[in-house]
C-alpha positions as CSV (number, residue, x, y, z in Angstrom):
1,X,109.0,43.0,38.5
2,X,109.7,45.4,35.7
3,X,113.3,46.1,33.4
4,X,113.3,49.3,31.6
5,X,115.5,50.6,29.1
6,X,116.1,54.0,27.2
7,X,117.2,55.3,24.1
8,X,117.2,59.3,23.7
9,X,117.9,61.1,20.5
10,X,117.9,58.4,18.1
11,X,118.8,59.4,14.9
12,X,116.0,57.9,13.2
13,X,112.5,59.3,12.6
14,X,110.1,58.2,15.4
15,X,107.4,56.8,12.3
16,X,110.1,54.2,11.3
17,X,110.5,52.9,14.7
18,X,107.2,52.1,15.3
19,X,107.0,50.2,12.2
20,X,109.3,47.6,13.7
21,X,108.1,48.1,17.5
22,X,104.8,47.3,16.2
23,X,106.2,44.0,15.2
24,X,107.3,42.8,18.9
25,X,104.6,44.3,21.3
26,X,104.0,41.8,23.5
27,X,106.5,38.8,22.3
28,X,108.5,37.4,24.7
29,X,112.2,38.9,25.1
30,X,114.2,35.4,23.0
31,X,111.5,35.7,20.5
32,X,111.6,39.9,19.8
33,X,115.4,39.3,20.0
34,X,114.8,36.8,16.7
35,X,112.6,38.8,14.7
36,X,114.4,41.9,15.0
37,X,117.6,40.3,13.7
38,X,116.2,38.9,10.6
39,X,114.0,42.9,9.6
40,X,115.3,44.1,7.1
41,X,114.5,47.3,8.6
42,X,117.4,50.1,9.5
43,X,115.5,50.4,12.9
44,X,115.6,47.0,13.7
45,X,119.1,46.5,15.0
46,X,118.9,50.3,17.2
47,X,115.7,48.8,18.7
48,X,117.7,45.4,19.1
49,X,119.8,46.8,21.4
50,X,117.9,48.9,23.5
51,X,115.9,45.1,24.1
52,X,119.3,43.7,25.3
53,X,120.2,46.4,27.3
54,X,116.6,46.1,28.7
55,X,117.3,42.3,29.7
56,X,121.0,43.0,31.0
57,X,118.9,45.4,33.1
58,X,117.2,42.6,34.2
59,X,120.0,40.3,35.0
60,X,121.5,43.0,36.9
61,X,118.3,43.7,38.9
62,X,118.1,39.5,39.5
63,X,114.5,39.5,38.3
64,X,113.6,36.2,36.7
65,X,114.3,34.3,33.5
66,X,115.7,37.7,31.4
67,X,115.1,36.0,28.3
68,X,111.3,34.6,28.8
69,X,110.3,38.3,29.8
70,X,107.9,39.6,27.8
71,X,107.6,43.3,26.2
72,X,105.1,44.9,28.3
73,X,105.6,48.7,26.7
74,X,107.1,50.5,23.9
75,X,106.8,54.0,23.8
76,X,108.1,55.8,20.7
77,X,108.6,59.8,21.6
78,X,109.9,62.6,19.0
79,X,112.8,63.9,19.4
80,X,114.1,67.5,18.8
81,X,114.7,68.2,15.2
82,X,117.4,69.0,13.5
83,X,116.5,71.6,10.5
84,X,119.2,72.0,7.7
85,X,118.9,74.1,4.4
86,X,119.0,73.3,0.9
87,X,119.7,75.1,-1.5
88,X,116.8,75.2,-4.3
89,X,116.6,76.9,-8.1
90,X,116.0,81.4,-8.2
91,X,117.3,81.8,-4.7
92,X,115.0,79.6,-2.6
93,X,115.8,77.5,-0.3
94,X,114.0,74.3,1.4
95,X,114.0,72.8,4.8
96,X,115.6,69.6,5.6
97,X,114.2,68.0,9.0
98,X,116.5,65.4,10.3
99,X,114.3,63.9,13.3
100,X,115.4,62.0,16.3
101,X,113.3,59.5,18.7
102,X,113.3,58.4,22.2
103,X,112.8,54.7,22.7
104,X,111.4,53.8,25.8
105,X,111.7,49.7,26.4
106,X,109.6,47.9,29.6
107,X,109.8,44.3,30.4
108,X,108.1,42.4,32.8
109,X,107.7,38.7,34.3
């Protein structure tokens, strides 16, 4: 039995996120729980709770053990992007992109 969880527009580039994501592919749920919270990564608490919410999914659902589950997928999507200007030297200007990710969590027995 599967728990899934979803985080849509993130404000956090998608790159970042699968630094840390990287990190706790295939741990079990206890385990990813404990690594995330000592990263010193920015990412690392956002992606912290989209894995509870993926395990009070599971509780909800009655599936088994929520905390031995183990990370079966994590799919890091790009977002829309949010373009701002800045203002540069002779009348120029640059582009600012601010992106956003969607974090797509899967657990299974």
């Amino acid at each position: 039995m599967e728990s899934k969880a979803l985080l849509r527009y993130a404000r956090v580039s998608p790159r970042k996120v699968r630094r840390v994501t990287n990190l706790i592919k295939g741990k079990s749920a206890g385990d990813a729980l404990i690594s995330l919270k000592f990263l010193p990564h920015s990412p690392a608490r956002i992606v912290s709770k989209v894995l509870r919410s993926a395990v009070a999914n599971a509780e909800q659902k009655k599936v088994a053990d929520p905390e031995a589950m183990v990370i079966k997928k994590v799919f890091i999507d790009q977002g829309p992007v949010m373009k701002r200007m800045m203002p540069r030297a002779m009348g120029r200007a640059d582009v600012i992109r601010k992106r956003t990710s969607h974090i797509t969590l899967i657990l299974e027995e």
